[in-house]
C-alpha positions in Angstrom: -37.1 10.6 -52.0 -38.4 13.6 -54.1 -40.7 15.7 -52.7 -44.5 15.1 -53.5 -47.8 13.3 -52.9 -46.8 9.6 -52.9 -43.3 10.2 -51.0 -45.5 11.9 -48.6 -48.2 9.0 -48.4 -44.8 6.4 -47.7 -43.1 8.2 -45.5 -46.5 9.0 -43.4 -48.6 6.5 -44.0 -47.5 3.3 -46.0 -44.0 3.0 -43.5 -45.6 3.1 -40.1 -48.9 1.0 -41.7 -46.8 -1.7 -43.0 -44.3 -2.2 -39.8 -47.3 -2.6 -37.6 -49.0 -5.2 -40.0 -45.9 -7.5 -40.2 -45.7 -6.9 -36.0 -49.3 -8.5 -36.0 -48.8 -11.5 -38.8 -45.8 -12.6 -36.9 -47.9 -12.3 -33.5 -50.4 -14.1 -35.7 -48.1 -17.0 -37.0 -47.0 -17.4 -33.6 -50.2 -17.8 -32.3 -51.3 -20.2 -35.3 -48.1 -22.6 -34.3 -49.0 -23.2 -30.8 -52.8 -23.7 -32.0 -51.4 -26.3 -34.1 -48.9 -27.6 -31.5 -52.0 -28.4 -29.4 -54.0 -29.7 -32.1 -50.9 -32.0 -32.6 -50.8 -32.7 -29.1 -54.1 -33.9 -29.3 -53.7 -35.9 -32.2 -50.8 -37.7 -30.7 -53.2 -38.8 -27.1 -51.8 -36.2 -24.6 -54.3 -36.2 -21.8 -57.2 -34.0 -22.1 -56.5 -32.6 -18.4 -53.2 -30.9 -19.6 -54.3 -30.0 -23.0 -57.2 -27.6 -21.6 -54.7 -25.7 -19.7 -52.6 -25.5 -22.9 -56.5 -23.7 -24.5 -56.7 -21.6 -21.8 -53.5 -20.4 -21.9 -53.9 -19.9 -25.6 -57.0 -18.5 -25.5 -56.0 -15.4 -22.4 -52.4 -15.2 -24.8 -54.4 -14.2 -28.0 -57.1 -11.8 -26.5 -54.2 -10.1 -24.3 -52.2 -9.9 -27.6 -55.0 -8.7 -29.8 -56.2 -6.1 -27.3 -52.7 -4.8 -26.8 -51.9 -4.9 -31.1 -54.3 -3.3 -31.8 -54.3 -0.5 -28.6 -50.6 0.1 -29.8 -51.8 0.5 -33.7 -54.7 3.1 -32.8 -52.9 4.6 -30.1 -49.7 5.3 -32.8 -52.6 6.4 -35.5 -53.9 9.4 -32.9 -50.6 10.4 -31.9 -49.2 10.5 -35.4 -52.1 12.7 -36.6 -52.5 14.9 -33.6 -48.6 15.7 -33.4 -49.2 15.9 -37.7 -52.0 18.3 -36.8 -50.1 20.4 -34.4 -47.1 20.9 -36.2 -49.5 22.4 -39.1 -50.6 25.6 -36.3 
């Protein structure tokens, strides 16, 4: 790409920004399914005993994977701009 302010603002910002947001919607959509597998569940008279364990588990999953998403996002964010910042000295 040609040298300048917008090649600059893809390759440093818009590439890394973009991969990370299609890593969490697909965390996302994966999450949505197996909400809707236990609604379905639900629907379909599985006993209440099992399907609590199936929330539970879903519940722990998505706080473990939002915590960990978005860690990896900020922690990619500082590192980018303090080895950015560096290399500026």
């Amino acid at each position: 790409m040609a040298d300048g302010f917008w090649s600059e603002m893809w390759e440093e910002w818009f590439r890394p920004v973009s991969k990370d947001a299609l890593k969490t919607f697909s965390i996302l959509a994966i999450m949505y399914l197996f909400w809707e597998a236990i609604v379905l569940l639900r629907l379909r008279g599985y006993p209440d005993a099992h399907l609590e364990a199936f929330e539970k588990t879903h519940f722990v999953l998505m706080w473990v994977l939002y915590v960990v998403t978005g860690g990896n996002f900020v922690l990619k964010q500082v590192v980018g701009l303090w080895s950015k910042n560096r290399n500026r000295r």
